[in-house]
C-alpha positions, -999 to +999 in steps of 0.1 A: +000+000+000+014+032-012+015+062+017-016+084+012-008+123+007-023+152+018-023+165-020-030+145-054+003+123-070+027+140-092+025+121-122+049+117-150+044+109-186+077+092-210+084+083-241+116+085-259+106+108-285+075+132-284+059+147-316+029+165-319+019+145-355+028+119-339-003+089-333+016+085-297+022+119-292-017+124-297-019+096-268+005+113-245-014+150-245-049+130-239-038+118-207-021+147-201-051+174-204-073+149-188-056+143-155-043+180-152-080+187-157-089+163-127-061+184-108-028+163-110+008+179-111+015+162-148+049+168-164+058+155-201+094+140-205+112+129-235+147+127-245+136+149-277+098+166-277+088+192-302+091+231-296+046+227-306+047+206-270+073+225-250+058+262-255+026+250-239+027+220-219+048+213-186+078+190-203+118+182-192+139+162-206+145+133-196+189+139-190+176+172-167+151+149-145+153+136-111+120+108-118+123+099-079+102+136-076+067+119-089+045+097-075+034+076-110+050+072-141+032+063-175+054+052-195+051+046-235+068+016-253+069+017-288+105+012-296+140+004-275+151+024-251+179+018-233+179+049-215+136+041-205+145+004-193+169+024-170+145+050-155+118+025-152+144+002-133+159+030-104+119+043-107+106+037-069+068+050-075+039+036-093+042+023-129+022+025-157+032+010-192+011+019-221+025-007-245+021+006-285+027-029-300+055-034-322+063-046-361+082-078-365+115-078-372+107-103-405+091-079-421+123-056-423+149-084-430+152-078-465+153-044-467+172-028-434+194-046-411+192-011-389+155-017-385+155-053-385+177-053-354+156-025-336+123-048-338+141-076-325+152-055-296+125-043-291+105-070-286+132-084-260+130-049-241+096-051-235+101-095-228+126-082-202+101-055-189+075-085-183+095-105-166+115-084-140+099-049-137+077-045-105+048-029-131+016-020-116-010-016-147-003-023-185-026-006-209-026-014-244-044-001-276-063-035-285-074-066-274-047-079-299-020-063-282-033-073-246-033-112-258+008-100-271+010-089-235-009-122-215+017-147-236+043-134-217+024-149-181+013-111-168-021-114-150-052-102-172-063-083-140-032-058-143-035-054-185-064-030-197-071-021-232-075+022-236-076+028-275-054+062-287-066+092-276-071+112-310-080+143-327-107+123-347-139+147-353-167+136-373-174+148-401-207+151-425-214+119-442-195+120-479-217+115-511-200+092-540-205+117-569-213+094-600-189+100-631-158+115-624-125+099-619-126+069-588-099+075-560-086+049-535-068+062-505-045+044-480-031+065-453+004+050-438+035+043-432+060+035-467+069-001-447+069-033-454+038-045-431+017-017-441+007-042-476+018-016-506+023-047-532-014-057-525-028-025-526-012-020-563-025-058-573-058-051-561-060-016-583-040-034-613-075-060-609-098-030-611-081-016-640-087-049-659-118-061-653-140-028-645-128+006-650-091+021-661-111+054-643-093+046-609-064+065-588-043+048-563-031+075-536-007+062-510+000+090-485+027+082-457+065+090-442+091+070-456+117+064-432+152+071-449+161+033-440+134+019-469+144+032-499+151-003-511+113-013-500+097+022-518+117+017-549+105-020-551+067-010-544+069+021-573+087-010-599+053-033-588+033+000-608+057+005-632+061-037-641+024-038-640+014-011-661-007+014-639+022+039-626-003+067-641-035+049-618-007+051-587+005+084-567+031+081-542+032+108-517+062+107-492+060+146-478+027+153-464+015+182-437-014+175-412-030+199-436-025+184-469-034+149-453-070+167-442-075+173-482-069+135-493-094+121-470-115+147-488-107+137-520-108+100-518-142+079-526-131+050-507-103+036-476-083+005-487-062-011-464-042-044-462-017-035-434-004-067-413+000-070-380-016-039-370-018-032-327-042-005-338-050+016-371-061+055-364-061+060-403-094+037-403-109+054-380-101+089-396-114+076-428-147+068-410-148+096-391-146+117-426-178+093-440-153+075-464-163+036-469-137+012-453-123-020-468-097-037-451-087-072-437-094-093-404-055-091-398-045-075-364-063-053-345-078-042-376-112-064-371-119-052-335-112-014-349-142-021-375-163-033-351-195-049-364-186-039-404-174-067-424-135-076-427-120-105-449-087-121-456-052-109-469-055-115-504-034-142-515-039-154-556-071-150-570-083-127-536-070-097-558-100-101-578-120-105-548-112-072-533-111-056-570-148-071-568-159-058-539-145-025-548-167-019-578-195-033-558-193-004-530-183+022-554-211+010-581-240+008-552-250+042-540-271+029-516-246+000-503-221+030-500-241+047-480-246+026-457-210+018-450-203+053-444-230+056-421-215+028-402-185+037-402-193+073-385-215+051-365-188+031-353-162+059-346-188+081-326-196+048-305-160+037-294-135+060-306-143+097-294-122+108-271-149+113-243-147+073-247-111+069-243-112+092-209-134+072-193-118+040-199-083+051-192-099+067-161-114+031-148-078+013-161-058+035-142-076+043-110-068+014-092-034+028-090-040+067-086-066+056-054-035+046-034-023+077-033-054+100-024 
């Protein structure tokens, strides 16, 4: 039992690196406007954050900090840290881990030995952290990553799924408009896991068998370490025929990301091995029809709408199939889109994410008031 104080816990949020664009950096200023709105003393602390964060929230970096000061920590793991594992071990308060998931290290192995080797250790940072760190509450994005979590023998009692906190704002329900020029969108990362190679096979499909009236837009960072992988994805266009139907976008503002959900008629994804995917629920959010794959996290994040397999063979006409179905049925896109708003504004708001962070983590902030 942790010694009651006359004033609330000073809290502490980490993570090695804290952007403002960032789908965890969105994560780390939910929690923090919501418990300094309940009245904790919260600080930020990163080993880099962006001047955006610094000018208005309470931050320190992490070299400048003396952790021992707070009460709780909440600490993010996303990637290896070696500098983290050693806070969290001389930490002598309350821990928190919000555990981001991780990509597996196959995916990189053919393409960047410098990213291959991080996955790897990450995933034995956070095996260590399992094993030998005195945590008090994991919180996760999914179910998916939570089952990640229980293989490695924690009790299910001390691991509670919080989805992202997000900016995510719905938006009026988009109307297909009938004759002009289709457009596809997938929003992510230029990796290998994020399914590129399908994406292109599926839209090479369409281009065959219904309509060459069709534009590909795949909008995401590319991280200098997969050049190999971006330059093999543009030669899939370019060997198949359709690098017009295909637009690669590697630079993109918050901004100029805003206008391609606009633009786009329809949200294809066939990422793999997804802990959680706030593109999706952005596309919903913007009334843009969703069709993705059961792979992941990504069926729990579509909640009741319909999900189906990676496409492997002949599944590229499938999805090229089911494509011209939703984009050729104004009434059957409709009713997608409605769905999808449906399903973002009944799990995904933030106002839903405070309250189950506040249930996951009270447990721990009642020992101290």
């Amino acid at each position: 039992m942790k010694k009651k104080n006359c004033s609330l816990p000073k809290i502490i949020i980490c993570h090695r690196e804290i952007t403002i664009l960032s789908t965890i950096g969105q994560d780390i200023l939910g929690m923090y406007k919501l418990l300094s709105l309940m009245r904790f003393h919260v600080v930020i602390a990163g080993e880099k954050i962006d001047s955006e964060i610094s000018d208005i929230y309470q931050t320190q970096l992490t070299k400048n900090m003396s952790f021992n000061d707070y009460d709780i920590l909440i600490y993010h793991h996303h990637d290896s840290w070696s500098h983290g594992h050693n806070i969290l071990n001389h930490f002598t308060g309350s821990i928190i881990v919000k555990y981001h998931g991780h990509i597996p290290a196959y995916f990189f192995e053919s393409y960047s030995y410098v990213l291959e080797n991080q996955a790897e250790q990450n995933v034995e940072q956070i095996h260590a952290m399992a094993r030998s760190l005195p945590v008090n509450l994991w919180l996760t994005n999914s179910e998916f990553t939570k089952q990640e979590l229980l293989k490695q023998k924690l009790c299910d009692s001390k691991v509670c799924v919080v989805p992202l906190f997000n900016k995510i704002q719905v938006k009026s329900r988009k109307m297909l408009q009938q004759g002009q020029i289709k457009r596809i969108l997938f929003a992510g990362d230029f990796s290998p896991q994020s399914g590129h190679k399908n994406l292109i096979n599926i839209i090479h499909e369409f281009t065959k068998r219904f309509d060459e009236e069709i534009e590909l837009l795949l909008v995401g960072p590319l991280d200098p370490e997969l050049h190999g992988y971006f330059a093999e994805i543009t030669r899939t266009a370019h060997n198949l025929k359709i690098e017009n139907n295909v637009k690669f976008v590697t630079n993109v503002s918050s901004n100029d990301l805003d206008d391609f959900y606009e633009l786009a008629d329809l949200f294809l994804c066939m990422s793999e091995g997804e802990s959680f995917n706030l593109a999706i629920l952005r596309a919903q959010s913007c009334g843009l029809p969703v069709i993705t794959t059961k792979n992941g996290a990504l069926s729990e994040i579509m909640g009741d709408l319909p999900v189906w397999p990676l496409p492997i063979n002949d599944h590229y006409i499938f999805y090229a199939t089911l494509i011209n179905e939703v984009l050729g049925n104004s009434k059957y896109y409709r009713t997608l889109t409605q769905c999808g708003i449906n399903n973002v504004s009944n799990q995904f708001l933030n106002h839903h994410i405070e309250r189950k962070f506040v249930k996951a983590i009270y447990p721990v902030l009642k020992e101290y008031i």
